[in-house]
N, CA, C and O atoms as CSV, one atom per row, in Angstrom:
chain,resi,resn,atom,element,x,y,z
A,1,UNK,N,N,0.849,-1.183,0.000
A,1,UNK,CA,C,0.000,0.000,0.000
A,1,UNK,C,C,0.890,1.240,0.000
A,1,UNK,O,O,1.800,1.305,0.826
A,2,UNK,N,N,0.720,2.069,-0.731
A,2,UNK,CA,C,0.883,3.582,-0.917
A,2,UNK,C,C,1.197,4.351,0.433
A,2,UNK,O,O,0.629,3.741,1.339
A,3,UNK,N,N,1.964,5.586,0.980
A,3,UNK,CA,C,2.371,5.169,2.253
A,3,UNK,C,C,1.025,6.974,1.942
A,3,UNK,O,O,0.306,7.094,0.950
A,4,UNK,N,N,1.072,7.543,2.574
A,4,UNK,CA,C,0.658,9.011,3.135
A,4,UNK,C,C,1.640,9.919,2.562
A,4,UNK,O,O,1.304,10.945,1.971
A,5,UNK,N,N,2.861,9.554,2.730
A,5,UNK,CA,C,3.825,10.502,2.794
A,5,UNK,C,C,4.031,10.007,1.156
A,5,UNK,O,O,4.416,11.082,0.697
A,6,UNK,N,N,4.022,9.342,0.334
A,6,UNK,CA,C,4.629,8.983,-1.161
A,6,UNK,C,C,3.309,9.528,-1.851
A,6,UNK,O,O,3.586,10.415,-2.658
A,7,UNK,N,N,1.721,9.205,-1.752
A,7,UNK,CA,C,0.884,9.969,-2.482
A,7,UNK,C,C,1.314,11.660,-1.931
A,7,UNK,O,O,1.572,12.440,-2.848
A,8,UNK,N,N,1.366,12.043,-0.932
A,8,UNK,CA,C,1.331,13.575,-1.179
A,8,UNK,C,C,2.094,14.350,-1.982
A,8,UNK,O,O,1.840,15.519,-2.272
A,9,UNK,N,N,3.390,13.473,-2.487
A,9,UNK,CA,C,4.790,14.329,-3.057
A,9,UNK,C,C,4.979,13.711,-4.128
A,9,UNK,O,O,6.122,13.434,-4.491
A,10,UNK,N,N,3.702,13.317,-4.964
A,10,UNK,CA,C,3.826,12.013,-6.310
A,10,UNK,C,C,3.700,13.817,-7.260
A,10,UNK,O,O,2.831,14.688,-7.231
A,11,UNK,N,N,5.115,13.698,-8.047
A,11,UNK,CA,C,5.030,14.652,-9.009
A,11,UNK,C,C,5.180,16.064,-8.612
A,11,UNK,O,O,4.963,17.002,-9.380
A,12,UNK,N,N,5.759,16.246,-6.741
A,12,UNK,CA,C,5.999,17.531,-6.557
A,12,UNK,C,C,4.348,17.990,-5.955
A,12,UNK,O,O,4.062,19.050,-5.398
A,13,UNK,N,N,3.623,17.090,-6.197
A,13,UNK,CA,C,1.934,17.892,-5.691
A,13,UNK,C,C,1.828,17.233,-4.080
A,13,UNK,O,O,2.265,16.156,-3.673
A,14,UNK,N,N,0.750,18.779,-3.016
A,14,UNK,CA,C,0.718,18.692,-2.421
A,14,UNK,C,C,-0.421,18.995,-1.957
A,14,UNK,O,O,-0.600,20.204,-1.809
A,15,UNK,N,N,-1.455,18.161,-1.607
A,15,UNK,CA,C,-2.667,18.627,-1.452
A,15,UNK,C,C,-3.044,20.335,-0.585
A,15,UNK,O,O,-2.217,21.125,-0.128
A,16,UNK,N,N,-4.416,20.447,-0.605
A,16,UNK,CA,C,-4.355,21.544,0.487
A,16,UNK,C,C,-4.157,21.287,2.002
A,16,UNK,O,O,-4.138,20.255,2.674
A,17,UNK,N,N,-3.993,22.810,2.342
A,17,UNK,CA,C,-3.298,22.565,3.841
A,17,UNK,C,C,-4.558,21.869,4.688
A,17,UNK,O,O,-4.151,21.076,5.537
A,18,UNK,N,N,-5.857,21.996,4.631
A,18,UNK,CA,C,-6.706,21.398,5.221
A,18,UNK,C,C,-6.628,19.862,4.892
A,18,UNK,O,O,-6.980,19.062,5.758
A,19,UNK,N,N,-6.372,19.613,4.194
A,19,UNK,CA,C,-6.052,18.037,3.720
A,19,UNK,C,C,-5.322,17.373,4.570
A,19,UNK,O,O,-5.534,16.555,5.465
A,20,UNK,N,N,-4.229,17.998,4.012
A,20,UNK,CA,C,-2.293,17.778,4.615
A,20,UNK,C,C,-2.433,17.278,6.374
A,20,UNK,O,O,-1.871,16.386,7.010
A,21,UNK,N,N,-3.553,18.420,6.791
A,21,UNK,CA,C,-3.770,18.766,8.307
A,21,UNK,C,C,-4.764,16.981,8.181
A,21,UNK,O,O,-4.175,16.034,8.702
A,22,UNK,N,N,-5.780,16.765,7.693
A,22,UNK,CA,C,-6.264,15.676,7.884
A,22,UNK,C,C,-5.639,14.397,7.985
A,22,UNK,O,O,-5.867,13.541,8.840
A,23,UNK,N,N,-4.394,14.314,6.530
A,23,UNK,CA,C,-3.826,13.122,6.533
A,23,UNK,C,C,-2.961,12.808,7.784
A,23,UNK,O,O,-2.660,11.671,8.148
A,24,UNK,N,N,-2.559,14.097,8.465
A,24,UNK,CA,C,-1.637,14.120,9.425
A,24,UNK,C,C,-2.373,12.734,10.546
A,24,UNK,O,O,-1.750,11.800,11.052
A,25,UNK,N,N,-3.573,12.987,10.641
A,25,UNK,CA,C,-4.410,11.997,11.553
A,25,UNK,C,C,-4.447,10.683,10.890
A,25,UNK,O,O,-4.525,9.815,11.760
A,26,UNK,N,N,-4.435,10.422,10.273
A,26,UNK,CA,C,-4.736,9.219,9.486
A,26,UNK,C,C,-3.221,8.053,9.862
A,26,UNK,O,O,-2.079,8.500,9.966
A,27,UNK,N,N,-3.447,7.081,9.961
A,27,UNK,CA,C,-2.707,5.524,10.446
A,27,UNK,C,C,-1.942,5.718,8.781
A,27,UNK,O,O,-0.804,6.069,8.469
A,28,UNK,N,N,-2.860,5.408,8.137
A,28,UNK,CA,C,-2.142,4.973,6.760
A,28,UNK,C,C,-3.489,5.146,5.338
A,28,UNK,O,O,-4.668,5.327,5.643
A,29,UNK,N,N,-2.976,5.038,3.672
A,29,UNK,CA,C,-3.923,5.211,3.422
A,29,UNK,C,C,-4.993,4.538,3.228
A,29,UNK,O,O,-6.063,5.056,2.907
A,30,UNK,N,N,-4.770,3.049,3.442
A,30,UNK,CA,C,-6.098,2.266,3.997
A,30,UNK,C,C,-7.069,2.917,4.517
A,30,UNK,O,O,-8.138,3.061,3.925
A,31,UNK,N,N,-6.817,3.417,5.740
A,31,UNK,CA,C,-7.593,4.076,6.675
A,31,UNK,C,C,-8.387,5.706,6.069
A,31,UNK,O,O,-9.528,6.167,6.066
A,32,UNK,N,N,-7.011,6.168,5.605
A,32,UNK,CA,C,-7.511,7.591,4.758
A,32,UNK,C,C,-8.819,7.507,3.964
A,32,UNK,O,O,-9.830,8.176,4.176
A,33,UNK,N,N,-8.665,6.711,3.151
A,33,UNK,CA,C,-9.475,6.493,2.130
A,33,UNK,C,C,-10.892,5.774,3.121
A,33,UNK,O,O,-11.912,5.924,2.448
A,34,UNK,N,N,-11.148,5.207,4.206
A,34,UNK,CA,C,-11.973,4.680,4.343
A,34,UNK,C,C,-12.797,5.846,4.726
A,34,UNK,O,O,-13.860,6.153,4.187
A,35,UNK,N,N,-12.095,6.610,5.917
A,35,UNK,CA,C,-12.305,7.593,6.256
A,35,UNK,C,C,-12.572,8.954,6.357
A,35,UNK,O,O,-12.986,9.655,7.281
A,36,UNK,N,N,-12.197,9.210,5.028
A,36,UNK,CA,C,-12.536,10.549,3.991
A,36,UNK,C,C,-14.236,10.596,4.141
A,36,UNK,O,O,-15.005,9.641,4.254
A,37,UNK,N,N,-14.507,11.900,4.105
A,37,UNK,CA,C,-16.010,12.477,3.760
A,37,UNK,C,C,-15.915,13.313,2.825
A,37,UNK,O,O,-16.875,14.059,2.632
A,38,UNK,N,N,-14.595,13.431,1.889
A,38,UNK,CA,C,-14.339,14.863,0.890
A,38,UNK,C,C,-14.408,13.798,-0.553
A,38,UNK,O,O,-13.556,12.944,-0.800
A,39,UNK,N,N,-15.524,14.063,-1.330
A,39,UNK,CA,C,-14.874,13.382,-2.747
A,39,UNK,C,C,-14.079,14.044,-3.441
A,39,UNK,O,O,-13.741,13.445,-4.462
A,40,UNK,N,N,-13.699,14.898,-3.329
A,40,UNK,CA,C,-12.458,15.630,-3.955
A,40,UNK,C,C,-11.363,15.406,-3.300
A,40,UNK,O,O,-10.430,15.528,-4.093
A,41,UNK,N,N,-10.907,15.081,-2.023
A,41,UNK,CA,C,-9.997,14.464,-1.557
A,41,UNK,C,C,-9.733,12.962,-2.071
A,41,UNK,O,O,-8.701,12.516,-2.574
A,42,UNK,N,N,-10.788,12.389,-1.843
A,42,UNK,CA,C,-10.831,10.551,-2.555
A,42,UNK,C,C,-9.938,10.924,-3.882
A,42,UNK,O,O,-8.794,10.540,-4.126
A,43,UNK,N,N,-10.761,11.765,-4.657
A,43,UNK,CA,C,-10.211,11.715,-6.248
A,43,UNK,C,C,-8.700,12.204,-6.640
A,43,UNK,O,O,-7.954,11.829,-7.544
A,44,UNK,N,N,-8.523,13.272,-5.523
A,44,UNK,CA,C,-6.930,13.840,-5.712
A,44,UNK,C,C,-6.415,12.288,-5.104
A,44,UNK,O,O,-5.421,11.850,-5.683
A,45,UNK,N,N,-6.875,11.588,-4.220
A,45,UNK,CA,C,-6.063,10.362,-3.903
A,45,UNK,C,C,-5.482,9.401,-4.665
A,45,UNK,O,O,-4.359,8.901,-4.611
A,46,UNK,N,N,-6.481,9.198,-5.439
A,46,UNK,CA,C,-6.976,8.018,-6.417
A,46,UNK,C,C,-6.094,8.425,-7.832
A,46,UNK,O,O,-5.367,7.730,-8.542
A,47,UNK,N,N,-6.396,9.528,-7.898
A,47,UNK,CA,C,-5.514,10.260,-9.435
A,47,UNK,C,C,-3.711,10.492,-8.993
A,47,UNK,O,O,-2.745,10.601,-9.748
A,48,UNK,N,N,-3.759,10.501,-7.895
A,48,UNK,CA,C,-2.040,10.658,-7.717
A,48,UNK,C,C,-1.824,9.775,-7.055
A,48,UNK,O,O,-0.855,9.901,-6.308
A,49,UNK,N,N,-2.592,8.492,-7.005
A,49,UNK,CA,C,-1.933,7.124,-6.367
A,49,UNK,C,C,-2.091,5.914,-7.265
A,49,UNK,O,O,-1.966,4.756,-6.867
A,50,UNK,N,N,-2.429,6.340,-8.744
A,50,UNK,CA,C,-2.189,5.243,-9.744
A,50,UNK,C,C,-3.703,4.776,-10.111
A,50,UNK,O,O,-3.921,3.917,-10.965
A,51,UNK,N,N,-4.533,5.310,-9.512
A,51,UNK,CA,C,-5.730,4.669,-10.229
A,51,UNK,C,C,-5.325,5.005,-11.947
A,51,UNK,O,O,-4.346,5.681,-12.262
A,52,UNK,N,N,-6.182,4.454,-12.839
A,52,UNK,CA,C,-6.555,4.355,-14.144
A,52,UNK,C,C,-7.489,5.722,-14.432
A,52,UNK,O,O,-8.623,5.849,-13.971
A,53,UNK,N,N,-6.844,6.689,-15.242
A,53,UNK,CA,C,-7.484,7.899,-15.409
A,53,UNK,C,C,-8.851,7.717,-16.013
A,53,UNK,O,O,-9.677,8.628,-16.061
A,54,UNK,N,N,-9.102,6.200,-16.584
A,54,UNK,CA,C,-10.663,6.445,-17.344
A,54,UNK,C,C,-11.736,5.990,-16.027
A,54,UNK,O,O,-12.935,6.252,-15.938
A,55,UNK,N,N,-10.827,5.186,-15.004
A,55,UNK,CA,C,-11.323,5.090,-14.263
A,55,UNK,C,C,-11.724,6.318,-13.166
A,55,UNK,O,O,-12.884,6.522,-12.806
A,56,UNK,N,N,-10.991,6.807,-12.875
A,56,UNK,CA,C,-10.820,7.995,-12.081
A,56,UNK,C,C,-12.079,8.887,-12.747
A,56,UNK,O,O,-13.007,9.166,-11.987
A,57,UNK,N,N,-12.136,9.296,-13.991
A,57,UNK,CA,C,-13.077,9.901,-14.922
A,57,UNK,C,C,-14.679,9.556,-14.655
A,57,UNK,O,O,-15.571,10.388,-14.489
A,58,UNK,N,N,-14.795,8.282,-14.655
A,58,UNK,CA,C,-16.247,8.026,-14.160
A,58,UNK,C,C,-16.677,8.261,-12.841
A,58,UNK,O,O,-17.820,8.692,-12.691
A,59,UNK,N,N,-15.810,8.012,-11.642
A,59,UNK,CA,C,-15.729,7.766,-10.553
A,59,UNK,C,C,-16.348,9.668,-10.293
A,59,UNK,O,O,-17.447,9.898,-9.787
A,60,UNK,N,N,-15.498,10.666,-10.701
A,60,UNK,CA,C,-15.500,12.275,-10.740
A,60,UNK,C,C,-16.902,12.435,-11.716
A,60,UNK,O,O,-17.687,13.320,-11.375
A,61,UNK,N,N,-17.194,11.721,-12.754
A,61,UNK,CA,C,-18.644,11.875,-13.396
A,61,UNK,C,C,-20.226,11.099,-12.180
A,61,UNK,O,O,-21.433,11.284,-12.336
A,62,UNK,N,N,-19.683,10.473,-11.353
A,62,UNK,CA,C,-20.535,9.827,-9.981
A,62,UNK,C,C,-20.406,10.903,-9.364
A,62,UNK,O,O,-21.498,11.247,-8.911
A,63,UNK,N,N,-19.653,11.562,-9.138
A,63,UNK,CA,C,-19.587,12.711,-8.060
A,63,UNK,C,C,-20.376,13.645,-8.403
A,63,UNK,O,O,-21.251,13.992,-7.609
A,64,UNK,N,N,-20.272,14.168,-9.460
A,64,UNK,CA,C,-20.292,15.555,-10.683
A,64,UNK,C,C,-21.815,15.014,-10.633
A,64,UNK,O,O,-22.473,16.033,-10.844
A,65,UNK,N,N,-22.539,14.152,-10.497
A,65,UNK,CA,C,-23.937,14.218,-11.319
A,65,UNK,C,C,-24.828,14.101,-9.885
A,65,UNK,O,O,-26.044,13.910,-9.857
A,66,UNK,N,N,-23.671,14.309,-8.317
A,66,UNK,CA,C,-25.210,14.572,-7.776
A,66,UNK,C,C,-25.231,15.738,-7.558
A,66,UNK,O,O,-25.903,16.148,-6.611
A,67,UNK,N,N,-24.550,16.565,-8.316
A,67,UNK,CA,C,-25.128,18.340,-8.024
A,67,UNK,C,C,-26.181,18.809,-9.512
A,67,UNK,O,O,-26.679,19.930,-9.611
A,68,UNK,N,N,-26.318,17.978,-10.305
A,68,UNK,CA,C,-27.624,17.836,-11.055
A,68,UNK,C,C,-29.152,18.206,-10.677
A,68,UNK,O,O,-30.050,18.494,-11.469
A,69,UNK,N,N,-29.218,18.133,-9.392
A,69,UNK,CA,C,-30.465,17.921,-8.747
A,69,UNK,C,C,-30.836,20.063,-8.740
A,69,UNK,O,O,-31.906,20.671,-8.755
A,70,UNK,N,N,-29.070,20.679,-8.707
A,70,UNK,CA,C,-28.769,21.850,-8.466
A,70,UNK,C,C,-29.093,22.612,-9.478
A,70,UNK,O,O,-29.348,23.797,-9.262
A,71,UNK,N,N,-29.155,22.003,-10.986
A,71,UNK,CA,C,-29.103,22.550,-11.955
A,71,UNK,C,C,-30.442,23.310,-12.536
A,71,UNK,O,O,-31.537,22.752,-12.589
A,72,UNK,N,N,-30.229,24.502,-12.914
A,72,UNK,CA,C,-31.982,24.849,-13.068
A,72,UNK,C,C,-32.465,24.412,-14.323
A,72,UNK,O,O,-31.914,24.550,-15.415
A,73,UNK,N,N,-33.728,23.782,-14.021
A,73,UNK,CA,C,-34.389,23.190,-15.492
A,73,UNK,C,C,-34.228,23.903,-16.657
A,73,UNK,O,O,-33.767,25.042,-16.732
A,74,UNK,N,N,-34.730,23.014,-17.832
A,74,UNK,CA,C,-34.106,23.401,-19.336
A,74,UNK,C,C,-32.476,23.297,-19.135
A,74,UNK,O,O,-31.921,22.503,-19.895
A,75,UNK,N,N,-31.816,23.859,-18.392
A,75,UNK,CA,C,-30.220,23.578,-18.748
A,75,UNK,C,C,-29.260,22.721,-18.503
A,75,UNK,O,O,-28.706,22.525,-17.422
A,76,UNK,N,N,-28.986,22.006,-19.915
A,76,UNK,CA,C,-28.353,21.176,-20.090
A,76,UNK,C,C,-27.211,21.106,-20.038
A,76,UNK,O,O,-26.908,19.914,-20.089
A,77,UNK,N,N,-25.928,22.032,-19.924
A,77,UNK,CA,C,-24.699,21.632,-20.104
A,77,UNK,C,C,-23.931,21.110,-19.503
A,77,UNK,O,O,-22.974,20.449,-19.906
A,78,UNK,N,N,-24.292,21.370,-18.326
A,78,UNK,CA,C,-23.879,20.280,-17.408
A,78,UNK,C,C,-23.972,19.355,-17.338
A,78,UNK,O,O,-22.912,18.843,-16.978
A,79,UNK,N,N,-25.028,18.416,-17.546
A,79,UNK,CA,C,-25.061,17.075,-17.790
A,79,UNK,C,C,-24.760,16.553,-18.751
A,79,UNK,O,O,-24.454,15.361,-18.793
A,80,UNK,N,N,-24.785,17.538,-20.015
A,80,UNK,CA,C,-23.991,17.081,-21.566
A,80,UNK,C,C,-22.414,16.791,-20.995
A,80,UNK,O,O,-21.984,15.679,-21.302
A,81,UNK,N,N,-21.562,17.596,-20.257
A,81,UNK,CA,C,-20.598,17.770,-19.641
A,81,UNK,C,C,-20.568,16.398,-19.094
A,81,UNK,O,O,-19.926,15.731,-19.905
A,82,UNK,N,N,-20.942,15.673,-18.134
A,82,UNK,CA,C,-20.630,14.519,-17.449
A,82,UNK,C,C,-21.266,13.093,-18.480
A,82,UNK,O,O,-21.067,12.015,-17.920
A,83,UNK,N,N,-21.837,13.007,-19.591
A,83,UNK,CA,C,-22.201,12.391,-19.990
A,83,UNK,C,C,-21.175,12.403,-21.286
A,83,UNK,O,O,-20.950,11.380,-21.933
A,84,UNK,N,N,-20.580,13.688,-21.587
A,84,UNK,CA,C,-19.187,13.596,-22.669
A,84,UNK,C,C,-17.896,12.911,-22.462
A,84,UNK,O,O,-17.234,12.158,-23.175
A,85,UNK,N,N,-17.686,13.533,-20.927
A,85,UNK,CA,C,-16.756,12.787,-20.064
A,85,UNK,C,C,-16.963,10.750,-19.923
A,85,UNK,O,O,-16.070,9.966,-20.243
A,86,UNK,N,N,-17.827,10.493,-19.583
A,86,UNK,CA,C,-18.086,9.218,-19.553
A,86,UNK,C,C,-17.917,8.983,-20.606
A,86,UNK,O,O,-16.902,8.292,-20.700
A,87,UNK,N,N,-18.594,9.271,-22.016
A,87,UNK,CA,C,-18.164,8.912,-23.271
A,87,UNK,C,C,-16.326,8.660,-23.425
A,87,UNK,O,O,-15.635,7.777,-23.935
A,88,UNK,N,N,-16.030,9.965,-22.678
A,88,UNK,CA,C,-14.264,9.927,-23.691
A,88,UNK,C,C,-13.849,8.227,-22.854
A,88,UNK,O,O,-13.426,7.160,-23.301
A,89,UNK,N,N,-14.225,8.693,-21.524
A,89,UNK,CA,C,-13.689,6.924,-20.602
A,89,UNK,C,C,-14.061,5.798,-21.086
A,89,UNK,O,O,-13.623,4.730,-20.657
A,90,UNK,N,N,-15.071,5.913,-22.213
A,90,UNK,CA,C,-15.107,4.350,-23.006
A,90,UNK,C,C,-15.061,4.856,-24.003
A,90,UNK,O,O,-15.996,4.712,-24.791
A,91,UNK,N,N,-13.980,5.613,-24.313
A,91,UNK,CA,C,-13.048,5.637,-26.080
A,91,UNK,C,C,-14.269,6.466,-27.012
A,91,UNK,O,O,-13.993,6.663,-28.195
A,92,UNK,N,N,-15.413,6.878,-26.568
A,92,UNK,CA,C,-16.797,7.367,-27.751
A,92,UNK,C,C,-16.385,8.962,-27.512
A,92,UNK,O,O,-17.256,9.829,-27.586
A,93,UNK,N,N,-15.192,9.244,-27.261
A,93,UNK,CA,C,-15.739,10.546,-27.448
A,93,UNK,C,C,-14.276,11.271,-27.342
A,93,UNK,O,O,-13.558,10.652,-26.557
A,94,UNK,N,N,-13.838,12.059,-27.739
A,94,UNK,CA,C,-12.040,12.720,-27.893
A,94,UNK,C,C,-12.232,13.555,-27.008
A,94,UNK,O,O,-13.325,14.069,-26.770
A,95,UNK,N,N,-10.889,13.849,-26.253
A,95,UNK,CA,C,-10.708,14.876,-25.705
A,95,UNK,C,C,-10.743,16.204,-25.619
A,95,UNK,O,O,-10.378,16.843,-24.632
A,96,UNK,N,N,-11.295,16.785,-26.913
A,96,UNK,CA,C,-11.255,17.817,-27.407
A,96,UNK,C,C,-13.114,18.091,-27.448
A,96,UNK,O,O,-13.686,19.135,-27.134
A,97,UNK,N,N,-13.609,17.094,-27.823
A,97,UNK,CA,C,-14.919,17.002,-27.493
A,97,UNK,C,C,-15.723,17.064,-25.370
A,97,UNK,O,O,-16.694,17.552,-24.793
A,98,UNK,N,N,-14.490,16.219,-25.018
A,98,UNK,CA,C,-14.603,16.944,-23.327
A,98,UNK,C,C,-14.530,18.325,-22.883
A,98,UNK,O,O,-15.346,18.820,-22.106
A,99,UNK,N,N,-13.182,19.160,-23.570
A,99,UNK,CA,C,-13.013,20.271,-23.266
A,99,UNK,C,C,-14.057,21.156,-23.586
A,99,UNK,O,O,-14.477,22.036,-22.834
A,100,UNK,N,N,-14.567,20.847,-24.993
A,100,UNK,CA,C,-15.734,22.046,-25.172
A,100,UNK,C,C,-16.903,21.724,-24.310
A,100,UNK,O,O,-17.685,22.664,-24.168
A,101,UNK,N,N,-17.217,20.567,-23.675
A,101,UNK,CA,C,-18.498,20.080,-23.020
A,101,UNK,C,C,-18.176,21.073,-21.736
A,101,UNK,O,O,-18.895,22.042,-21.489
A,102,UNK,N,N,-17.290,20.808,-21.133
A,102,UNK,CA,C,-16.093,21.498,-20.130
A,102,UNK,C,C,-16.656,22.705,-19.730
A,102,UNK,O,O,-17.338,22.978,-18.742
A,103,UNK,N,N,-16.260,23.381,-20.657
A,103,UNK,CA,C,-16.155,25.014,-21.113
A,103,UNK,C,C,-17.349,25.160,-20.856
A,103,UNK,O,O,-17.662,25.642,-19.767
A,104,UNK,N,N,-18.679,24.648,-22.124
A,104,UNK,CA,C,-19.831,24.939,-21.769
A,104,UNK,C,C,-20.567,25.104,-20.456
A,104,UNK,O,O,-21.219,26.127,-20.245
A,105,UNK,N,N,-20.477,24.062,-19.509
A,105,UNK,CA,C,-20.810,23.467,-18.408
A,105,UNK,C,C,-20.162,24.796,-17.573
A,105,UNK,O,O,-21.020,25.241,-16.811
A,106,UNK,N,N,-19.017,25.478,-17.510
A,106,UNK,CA,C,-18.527,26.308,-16.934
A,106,UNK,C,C,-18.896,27.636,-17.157
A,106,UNK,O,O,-18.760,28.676,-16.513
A,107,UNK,N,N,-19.531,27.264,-18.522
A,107,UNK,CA,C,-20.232,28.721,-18.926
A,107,UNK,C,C,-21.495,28.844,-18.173
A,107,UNK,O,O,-21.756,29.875,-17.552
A,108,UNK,N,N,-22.344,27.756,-18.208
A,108,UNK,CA,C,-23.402,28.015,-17.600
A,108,UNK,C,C,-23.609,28.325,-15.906
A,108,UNK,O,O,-24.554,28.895,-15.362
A,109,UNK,N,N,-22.373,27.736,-15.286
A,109,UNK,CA,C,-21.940,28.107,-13.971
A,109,UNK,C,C,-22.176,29.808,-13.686
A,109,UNK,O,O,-22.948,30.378,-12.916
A,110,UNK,N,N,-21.106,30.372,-14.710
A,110,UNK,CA,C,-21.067,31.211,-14.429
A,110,UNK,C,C,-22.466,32.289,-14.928
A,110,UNK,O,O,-22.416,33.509,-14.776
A,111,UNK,N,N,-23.510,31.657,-15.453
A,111,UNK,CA,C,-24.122,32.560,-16.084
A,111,UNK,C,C,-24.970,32.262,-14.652
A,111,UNK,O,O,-25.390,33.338,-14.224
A,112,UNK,N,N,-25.352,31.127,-13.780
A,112,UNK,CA,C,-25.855,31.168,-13.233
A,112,UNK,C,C,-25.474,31.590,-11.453
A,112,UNK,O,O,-26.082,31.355,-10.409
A,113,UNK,N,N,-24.198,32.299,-11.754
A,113,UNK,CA,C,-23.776,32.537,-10.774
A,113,UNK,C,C,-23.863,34.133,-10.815
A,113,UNK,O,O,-23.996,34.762,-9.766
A,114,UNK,N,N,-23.780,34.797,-12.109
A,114,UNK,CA,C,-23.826,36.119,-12.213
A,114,UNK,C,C,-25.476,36.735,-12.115
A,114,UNK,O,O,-25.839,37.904,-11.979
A,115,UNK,N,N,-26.254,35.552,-12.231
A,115,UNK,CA,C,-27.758,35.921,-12.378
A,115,UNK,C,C,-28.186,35.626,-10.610
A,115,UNK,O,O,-29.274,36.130,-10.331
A,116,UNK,N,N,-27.610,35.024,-9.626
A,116,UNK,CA,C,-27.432,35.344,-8.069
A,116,UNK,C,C,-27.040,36.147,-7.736
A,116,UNK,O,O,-27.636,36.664,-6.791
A,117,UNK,N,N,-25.604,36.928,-8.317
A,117,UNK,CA,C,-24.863,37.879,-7.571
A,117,UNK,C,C,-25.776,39.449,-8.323
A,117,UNK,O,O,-25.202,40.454,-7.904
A,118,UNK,N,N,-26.827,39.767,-9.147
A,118,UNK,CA,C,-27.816,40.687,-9.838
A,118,UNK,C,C,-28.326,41.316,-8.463
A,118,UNK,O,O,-29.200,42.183,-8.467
């Protein structure tokens, strides 16, 4: 198993200090991982401890689709977004076709973030 101290410094990356401060508690990453309540912590785990990036990809598209519930009706890009992504992880769809799903999905963030802050 992967020690605590070898995922945090895989490639020079270092999670955030609230993290760093968590793993500090943690036995080992057996335990880390059981013990996590952050899916963005799981996934920085998982992506800098050798999981399989198409794997990792679906796993972040499970995450990504329960803030769906968030999304205001009629708009789609967001879920075009996690449903492009799943595509590229079983080879149906290029990377270049993610990025614009991406973008979109980020566009609509922000349109719906500027129509709160009005």
């Amino acid at each position: 198993m992967t020690t605590i101290e070898q995922v945090t410094r895989i490639a020079g990356r270092v999670p955030c200090g609230e993290a760093c401060e968590w793993l500090a508690t943690q036995t080992d990453m057996r335990a880390a991982w059981r013990n996590c309540e952050r899916a963005d912590w799981l996934l920085w785990f998982a992506g800098y401890g050798g999981v399989d990036r198409a794997e990792l990809v679906l796993a972040a598209c499970d995450c990504a689709e329960t803030a769906l519930a968030h999304v205001p009706g009629g708009e789609h890009r967001p879920r075009v977004a996690i449903e492009t992504a799943r595509a590229w992880a079983r080879g149906d769809a290029t990377l270049n076709e993610v990025r614009r799903a991406a973008a979109d999905a980020a566009e609509a963030a922000a349109e719906a973030y500027a129509d709160t802050a009005e």
